[in-house]
PAMI-262369 format. One record per residue (C-alpha): residue number from 1; residue in three letters; x negated, y, z. Coordinates in Angstrom, 1 decimal, padded with zeros to 4 digits. Example, Ala and Ser with C-alpha at 12.3 -4.5 7.8 and 13.67 -1.06 7.14 Angstrom:
2
[1 'ala' [-012.3 -004.5 007.8]]
[2 'ser' [-013.7 -001.1 007.1]]
This chain:
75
[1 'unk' [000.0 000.0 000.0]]
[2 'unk' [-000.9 003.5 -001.2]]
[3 'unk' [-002.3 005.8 002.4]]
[4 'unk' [-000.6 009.3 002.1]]
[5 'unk' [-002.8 011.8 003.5]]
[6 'unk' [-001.8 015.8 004.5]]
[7 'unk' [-003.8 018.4 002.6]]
[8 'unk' [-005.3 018.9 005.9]]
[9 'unk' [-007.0 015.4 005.5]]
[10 'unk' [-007.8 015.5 002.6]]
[11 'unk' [-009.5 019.5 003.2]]
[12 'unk' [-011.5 017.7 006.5]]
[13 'unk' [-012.8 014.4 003.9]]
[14 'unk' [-013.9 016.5 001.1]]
[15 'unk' [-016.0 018.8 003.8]]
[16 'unk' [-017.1 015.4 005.4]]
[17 'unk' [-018.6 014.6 001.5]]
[18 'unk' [-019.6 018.1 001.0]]
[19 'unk' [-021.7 018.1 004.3]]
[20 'unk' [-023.8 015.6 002.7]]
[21 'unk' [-024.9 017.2 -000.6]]
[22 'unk' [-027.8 019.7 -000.8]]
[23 'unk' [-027.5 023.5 -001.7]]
[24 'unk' [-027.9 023.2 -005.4]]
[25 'unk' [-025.3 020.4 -005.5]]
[26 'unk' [-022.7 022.0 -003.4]]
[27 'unk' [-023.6 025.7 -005.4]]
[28 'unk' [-022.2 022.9 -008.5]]
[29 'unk' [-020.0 021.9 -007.3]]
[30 'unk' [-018.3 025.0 -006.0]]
[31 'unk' [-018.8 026.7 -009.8]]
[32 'unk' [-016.7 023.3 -011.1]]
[33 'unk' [-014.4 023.8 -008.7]]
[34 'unk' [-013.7 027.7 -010.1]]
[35 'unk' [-013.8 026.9 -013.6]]
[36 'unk' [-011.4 024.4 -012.8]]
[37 'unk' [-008.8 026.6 -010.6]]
[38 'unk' [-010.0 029.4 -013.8]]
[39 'unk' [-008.5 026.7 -016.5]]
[40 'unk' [-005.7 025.9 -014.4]]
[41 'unk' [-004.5 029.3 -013.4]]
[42 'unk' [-005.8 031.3 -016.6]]
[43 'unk' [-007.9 034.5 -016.7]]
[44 'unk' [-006.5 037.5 -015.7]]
[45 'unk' [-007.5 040.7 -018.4]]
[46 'unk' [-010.3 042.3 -016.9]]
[47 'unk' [-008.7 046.0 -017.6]]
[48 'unk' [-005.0 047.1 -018.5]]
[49 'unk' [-004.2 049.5 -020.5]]
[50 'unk' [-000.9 051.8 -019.7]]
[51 'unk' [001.9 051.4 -020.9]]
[52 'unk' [001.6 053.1 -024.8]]
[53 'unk' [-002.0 052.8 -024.9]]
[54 'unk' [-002.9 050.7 -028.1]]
[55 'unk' [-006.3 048.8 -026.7]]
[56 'unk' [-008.9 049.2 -029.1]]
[57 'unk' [-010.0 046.5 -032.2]]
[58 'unk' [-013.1 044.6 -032.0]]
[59 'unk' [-014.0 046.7 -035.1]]
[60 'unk' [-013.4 049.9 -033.3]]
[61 'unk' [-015.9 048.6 -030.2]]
[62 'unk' [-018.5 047.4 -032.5]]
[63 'unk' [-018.3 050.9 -034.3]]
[64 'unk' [-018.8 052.2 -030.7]]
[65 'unk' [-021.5 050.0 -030.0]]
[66 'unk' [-023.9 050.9 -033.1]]
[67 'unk' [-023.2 054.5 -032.6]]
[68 'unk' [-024.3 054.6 -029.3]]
[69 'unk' [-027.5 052.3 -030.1]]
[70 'unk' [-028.6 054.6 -033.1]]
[71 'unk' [-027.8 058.0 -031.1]]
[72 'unk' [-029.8 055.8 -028.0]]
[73 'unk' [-032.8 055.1 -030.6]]
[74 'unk' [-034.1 058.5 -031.4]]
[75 'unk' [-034.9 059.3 -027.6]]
């Protein structure tokens, strides 16, 4: 038969497991454990526009981004 455990079990065996590893494992596994809650839960835009703002093209940023370099280059 099938044991049941609480989330509270299941919280205290994974920290039991985790106690074991060594930094650079558990620094692992803590970044899989992000990019999985990331995947799961999606990625939230990193700025929002207001509302009638039209956010710019990837043409109009890469026209930014030379501009800048070549008015950046001449110093």
């Amino acid at each position: 038969m099938a044991e049941v455990k609480t989330k509270k079990e299941t919280i205290d065996e994974i920290v039991r497991e985790a106690k074991k590893l060594d930094k650079l494992e558990l620094q692992i596994l803590l970044a899989k454990l992000r990019v999985r809650k990331m995947r799961k839960d999606g990625v939230r835009p990193a700025a929002r526009p207001r509302r009638g703002v039209k956010p710019p093209s990837m043409e109009e940023i890469d026209l930014w981004k030379h501009e800048s370099r070549k008015a950046h280059a001449g110093k």
